[in-house]
KEBA-868717 format. One record per atom (N, C-alpha, C): residue number from 1; residue in one letter; chain; atom name; x, y, z. Coordinates in Angstrom, 2 decimals, m for minus. Each point is the difference from the previous one (the first is absolute). Example, Ala and Ser with C-alpha at 12.3 -4.5 7.8 and 13.67 -1.06 7.14 Angstrom:
k:r:c:a:c1:c2:c3
1:A:A:N:13.19:m5.69:7.80
1:A:A:CA:m0.89:1.19:0.00
1:A:A:C:0.90:1.20:0.00
2:S:A:N:m0.35:1.05:m0.72
2:S:A:CA:0.82:1.19:0.06
2:S:A:C:m0.77:1.09:0.73
END
This chain:
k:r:c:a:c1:c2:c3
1:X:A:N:m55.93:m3.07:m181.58
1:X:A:CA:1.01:m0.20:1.04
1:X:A:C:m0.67:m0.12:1.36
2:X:A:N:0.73:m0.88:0.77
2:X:A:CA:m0.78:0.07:1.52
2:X:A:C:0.60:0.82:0.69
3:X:A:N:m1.06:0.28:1.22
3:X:A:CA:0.29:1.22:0.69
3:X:A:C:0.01:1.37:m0.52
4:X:A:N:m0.31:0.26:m0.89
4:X:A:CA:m0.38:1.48:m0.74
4:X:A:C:m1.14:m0.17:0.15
5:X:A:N:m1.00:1.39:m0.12
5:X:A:CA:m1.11:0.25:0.50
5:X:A:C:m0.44:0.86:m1.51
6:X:A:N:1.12:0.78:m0.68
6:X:A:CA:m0.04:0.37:m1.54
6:X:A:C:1.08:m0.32:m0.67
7:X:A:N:m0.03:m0.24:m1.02
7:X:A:CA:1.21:m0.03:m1.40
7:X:A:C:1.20:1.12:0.13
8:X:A:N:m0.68:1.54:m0.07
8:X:A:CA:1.24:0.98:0.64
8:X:A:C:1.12:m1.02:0.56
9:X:A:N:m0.41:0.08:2.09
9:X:A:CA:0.65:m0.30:0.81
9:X:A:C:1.03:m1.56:m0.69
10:X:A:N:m0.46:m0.63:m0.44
10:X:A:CA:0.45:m1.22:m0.66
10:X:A:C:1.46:0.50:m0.79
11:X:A:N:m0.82:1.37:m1.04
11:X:A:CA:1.54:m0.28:m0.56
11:X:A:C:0.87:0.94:0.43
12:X:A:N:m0.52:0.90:0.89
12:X:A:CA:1.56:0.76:0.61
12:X:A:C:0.14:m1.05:1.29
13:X:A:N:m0.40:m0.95:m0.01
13:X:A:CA:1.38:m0.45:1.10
13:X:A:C:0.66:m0.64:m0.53
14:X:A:N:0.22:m0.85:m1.37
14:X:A:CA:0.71:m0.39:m0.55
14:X:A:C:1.78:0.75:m0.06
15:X:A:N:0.41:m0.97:m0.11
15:X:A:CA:1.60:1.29:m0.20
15:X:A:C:0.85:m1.40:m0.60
16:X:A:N:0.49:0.73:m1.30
16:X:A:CA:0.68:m0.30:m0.73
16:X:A:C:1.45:m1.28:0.41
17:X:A:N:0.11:m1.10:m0.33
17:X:A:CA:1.31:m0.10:0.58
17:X:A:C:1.34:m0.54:m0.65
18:X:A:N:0.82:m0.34:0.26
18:X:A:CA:1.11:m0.63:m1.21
18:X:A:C:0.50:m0.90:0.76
19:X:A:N:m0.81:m1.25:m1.06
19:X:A:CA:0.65:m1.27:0.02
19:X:A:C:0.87:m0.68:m1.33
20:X:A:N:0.91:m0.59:1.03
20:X:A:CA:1.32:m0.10:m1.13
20:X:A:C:m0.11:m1.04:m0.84
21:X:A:N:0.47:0.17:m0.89
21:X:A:CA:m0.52:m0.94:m1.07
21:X:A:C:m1.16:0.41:m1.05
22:X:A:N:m0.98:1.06:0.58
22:X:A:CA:m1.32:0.09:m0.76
22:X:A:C:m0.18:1.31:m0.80
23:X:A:N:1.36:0.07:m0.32
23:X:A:CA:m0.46:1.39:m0.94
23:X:A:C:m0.28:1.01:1.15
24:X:A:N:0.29:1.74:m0.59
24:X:A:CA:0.20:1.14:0.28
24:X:A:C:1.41:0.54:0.76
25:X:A:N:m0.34:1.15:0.68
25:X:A:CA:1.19:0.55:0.49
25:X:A:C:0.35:0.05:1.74
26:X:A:N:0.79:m0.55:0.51
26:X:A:CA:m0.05:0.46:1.24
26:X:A:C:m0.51:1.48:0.70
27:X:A:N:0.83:1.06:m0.95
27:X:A:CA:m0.49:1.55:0.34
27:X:A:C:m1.31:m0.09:0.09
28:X:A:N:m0.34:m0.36:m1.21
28:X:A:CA:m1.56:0.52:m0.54
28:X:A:C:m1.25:m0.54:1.40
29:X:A:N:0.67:m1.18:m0.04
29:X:A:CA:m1.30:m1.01:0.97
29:X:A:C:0.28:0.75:1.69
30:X:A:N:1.04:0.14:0.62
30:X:A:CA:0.32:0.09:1.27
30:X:A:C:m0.27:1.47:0.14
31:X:A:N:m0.46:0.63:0.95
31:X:A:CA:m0.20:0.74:1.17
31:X:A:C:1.51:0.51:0.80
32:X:A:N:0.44:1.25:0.70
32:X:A:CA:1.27:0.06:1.07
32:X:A:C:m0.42:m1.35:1.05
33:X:A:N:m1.30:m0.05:0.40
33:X:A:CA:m0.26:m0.82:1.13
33:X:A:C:0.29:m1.36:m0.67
34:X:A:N:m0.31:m0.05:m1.18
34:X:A:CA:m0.27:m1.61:m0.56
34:X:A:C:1.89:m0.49:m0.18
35:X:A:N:0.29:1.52:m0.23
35:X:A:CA:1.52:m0.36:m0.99
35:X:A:C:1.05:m0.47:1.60
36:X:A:N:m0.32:0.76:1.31
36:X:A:CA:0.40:m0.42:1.05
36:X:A:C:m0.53:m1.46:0.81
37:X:A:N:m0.79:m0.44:m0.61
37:X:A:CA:m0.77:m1.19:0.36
37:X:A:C:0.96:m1.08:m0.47
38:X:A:N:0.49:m0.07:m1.51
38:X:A:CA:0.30:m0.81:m0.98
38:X:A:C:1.79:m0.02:0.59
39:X:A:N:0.27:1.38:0.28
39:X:A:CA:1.67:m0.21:0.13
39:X:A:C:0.23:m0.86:1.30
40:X:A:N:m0.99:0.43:1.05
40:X:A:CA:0.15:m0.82:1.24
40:X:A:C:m0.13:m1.59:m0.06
41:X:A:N:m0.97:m0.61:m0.92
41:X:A:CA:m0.07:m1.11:m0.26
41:X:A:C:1.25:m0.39:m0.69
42:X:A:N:0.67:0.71:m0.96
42:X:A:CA:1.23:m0.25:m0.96
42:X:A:C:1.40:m0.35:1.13
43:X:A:N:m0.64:1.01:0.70
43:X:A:CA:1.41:0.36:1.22
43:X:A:C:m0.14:m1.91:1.26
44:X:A:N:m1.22:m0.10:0.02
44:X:A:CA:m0.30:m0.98:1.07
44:X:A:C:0.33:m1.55:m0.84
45:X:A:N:m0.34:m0.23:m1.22
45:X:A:CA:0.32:m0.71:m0.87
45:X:A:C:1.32:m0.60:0.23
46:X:A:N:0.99:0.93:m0.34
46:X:A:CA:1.14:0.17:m0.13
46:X:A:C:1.22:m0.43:1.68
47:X:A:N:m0.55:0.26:0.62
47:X:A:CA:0.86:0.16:1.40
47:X:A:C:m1.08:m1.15:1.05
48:X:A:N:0.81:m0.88:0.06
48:X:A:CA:m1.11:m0.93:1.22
48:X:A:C:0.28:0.14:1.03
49:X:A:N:m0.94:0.19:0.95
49:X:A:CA:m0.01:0.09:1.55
49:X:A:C:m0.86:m0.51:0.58
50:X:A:N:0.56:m0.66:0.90
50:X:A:CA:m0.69:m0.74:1.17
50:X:A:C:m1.17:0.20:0.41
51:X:A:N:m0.90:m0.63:0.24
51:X:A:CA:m1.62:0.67:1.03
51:X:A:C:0.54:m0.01:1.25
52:X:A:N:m0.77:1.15:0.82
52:X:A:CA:0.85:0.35:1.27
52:X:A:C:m0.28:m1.19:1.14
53:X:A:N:m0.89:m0.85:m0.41
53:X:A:CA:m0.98:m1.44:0.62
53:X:A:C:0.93:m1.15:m0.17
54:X:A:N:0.49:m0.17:m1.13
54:X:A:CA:0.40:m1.13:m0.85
54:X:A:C:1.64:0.10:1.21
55:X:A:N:0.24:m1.80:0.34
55:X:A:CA:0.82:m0.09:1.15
55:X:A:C:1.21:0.03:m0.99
56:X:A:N:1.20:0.33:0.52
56:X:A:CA:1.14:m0.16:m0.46
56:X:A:C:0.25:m1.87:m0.30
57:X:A:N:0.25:0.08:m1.57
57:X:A:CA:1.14:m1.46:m0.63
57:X:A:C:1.32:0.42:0.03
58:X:A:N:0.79:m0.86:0.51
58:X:A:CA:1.60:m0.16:m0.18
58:X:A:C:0.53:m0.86:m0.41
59:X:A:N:0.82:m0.47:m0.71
59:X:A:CA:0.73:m1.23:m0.31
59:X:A:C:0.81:m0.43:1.05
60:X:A:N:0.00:m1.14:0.15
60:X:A:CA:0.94:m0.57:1.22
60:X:A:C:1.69:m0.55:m0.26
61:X:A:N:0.39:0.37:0.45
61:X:A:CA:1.51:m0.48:m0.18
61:X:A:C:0.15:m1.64:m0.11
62:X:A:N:1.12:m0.49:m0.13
62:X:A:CA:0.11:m1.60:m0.44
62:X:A:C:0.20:m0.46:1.74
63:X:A:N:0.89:0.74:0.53
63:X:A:CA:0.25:m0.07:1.47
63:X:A:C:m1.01:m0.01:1.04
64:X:A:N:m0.94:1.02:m0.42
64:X:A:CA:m1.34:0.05:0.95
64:X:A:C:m0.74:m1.00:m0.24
65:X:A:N:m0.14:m0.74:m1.58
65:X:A:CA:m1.12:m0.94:0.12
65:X:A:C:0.56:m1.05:0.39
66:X:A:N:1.57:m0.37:0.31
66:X:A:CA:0.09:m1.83:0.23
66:X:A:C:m0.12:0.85:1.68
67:X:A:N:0.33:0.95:0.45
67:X:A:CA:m0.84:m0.06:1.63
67:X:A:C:m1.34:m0.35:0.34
68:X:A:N:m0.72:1.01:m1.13
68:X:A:CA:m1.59:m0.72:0.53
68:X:A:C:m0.42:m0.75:m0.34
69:X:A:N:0.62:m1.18:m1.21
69:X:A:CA:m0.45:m1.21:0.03
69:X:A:C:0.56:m0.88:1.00
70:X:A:N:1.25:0.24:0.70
70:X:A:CA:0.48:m0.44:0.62
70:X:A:C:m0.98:m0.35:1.54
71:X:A:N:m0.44:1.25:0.41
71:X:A:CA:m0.57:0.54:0.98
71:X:A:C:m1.45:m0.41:m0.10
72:X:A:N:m0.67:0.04:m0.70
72:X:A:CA:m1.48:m0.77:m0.05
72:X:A:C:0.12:m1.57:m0.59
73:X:A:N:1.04:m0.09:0.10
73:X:A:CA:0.59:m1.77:m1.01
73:X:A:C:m1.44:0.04:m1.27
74:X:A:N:0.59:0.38:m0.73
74:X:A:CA:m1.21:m0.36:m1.07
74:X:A:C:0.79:0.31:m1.67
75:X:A:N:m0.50:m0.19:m0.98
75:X:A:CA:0.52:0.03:m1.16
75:X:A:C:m0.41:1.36:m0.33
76:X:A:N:0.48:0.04:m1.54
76:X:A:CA:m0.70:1.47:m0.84
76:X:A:C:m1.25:m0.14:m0.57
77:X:A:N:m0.09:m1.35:m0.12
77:X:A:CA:m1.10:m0.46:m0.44
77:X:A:C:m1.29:0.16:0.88
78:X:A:N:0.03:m0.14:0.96
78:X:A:CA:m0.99:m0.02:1.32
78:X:A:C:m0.26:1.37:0.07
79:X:A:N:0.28:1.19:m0.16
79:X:A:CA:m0.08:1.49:m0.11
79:X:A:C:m1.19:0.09:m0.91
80:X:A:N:m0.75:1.40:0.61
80:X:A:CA:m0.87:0.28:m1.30
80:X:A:C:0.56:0.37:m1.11
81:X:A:N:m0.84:0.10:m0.86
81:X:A:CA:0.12:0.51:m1.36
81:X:A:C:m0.07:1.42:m0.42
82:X:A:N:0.46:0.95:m0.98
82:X:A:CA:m0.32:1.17:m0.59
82:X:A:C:0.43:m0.13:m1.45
83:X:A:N:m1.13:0.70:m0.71
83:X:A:CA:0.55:0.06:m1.20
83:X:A:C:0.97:1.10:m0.63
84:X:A:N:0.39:m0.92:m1.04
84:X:A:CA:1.44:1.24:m0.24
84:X:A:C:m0.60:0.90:m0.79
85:X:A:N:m1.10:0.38:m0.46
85:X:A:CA:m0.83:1.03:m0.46
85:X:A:C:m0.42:0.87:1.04
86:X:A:N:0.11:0.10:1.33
86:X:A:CA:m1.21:0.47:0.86
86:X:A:C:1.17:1.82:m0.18
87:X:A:N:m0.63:0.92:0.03
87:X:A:CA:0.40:1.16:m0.12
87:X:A:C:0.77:0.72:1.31
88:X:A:N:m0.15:m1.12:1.15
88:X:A:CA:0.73:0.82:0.74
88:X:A:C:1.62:m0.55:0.51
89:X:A:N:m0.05:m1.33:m0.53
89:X:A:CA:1.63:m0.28:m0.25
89:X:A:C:1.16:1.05:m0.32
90:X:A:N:1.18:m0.64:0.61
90:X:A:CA:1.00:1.24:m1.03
90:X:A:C:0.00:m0.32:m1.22
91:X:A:N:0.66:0.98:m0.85
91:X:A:CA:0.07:m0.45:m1.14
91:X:A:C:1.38:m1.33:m0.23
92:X:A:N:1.02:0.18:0.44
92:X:A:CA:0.80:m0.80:0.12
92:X:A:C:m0.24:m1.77:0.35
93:X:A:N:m0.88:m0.64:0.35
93:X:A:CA:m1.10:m0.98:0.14
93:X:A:C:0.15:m0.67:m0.63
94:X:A:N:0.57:m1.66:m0.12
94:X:A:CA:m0.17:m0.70:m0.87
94:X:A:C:m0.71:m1.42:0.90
95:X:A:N:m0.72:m0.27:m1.33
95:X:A:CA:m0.76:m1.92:0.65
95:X:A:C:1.03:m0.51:0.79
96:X:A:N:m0.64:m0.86:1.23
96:X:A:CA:0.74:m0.24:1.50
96:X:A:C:0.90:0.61:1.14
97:X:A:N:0.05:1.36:m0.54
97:X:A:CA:0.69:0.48:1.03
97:X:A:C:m1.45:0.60:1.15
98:X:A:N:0.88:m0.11:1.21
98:X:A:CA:m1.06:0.59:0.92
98:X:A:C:m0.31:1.30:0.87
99:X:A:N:m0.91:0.24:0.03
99:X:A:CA:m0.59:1.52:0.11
99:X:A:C:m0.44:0.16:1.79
100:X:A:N:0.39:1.05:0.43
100:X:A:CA:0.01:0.53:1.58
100:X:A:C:m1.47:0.88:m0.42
101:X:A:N:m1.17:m0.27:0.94
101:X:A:CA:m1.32:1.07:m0.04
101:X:A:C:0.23:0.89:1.14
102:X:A:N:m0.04:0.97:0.18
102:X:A:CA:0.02:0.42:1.20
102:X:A:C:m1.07:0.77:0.21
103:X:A:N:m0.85:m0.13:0.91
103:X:A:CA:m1.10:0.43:0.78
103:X:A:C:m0.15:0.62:1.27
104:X:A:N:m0.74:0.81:0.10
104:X:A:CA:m0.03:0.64:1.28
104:X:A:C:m1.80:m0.74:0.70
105:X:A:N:0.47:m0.11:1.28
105:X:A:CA:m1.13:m1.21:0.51
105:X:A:C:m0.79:1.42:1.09
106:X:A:N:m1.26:m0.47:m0.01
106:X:A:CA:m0.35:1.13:1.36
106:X:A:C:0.47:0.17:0.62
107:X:A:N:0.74:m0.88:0.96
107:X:A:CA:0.81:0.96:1.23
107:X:A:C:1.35:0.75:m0.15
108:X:A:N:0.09:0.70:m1.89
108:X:A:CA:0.95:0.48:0.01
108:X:A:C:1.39:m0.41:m0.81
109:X:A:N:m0.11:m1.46:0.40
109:X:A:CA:1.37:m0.42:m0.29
109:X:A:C:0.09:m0.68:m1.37
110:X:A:N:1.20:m0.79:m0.55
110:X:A:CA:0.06:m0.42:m0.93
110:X:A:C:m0.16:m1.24:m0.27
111:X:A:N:m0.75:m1.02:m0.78
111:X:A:CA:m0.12:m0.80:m0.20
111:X:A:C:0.70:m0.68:m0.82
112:X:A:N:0.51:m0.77:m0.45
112:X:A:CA:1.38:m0.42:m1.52
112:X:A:C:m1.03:m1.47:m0.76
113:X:A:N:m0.10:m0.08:m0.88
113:X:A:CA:m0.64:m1.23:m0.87
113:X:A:C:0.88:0.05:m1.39
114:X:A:N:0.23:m1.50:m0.13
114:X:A:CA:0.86:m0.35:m0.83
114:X:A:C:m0.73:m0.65:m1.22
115:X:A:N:0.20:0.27:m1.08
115:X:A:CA:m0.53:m0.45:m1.64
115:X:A:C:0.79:m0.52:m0.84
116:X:A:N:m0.47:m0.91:m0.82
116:X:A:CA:0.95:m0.81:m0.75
116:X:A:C:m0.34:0.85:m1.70
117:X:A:N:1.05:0.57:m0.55
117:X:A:CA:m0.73:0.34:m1.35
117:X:A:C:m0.22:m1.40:m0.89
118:X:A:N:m1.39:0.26:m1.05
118:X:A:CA:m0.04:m1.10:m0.62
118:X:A:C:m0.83:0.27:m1.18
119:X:A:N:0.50:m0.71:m0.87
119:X:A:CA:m0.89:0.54:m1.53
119:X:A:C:m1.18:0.88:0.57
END
């Protein structure tokens, strides 16, 4: 093994673990520390939340977008793109509807950018 200096040290740092699918027992393999490791991942798995970085997506109303196409005269087509896979969409999201980014710019304030969903 690298980084061991003897065989001992090699095999007590080893620690047992349980992977699913591969045979043994959850009890047997996990640790209190390991068994609190595994629920937090189970728990984080389960419940999605935002990165505190990641700018707010909104869906835009039918009303708001014939204003801002109205207002920049341009099509839906002329808008960037996002894919309807990207993880921070709502879930409610379907191909062509369009998405509000909202950003906060250095001096504070809010910035708005508009996305077209698309395969």
């Amino acid at each position: 093994m690298r980084g061991f200096s003897c065989p001992e040290q090699a095999r007590s740092s080893r620690k047992a673990r349980y992977i699913p699918g591969k045979g043994g027992s959850l009890k047997a393999n996990l640790s209190a520390k390991g068994l609190n490791r595994y629920i937090l991942l189970l728990i984080k798995s389960l419940v999605f939340k935002m990165h505190v970085l990641q700018p707010k997506h909104s869906k835009v109303s039918l009303s708001e977008v014939k204003e801002l196409l109205k207002a920049y005269n341009i099509s839906t087509t002329q808008l960037p793109r996002i894919k309807s896979t990207d993880k921070a969409l709502p879930k409610d999201t379907k191909i062509g509807d369009i998405i509000k980014v909202e950003r906060k710019i250095a001096s504070g304030e809010k910035a708005f950018y508009y996305r077209l969903v698309v395969e």
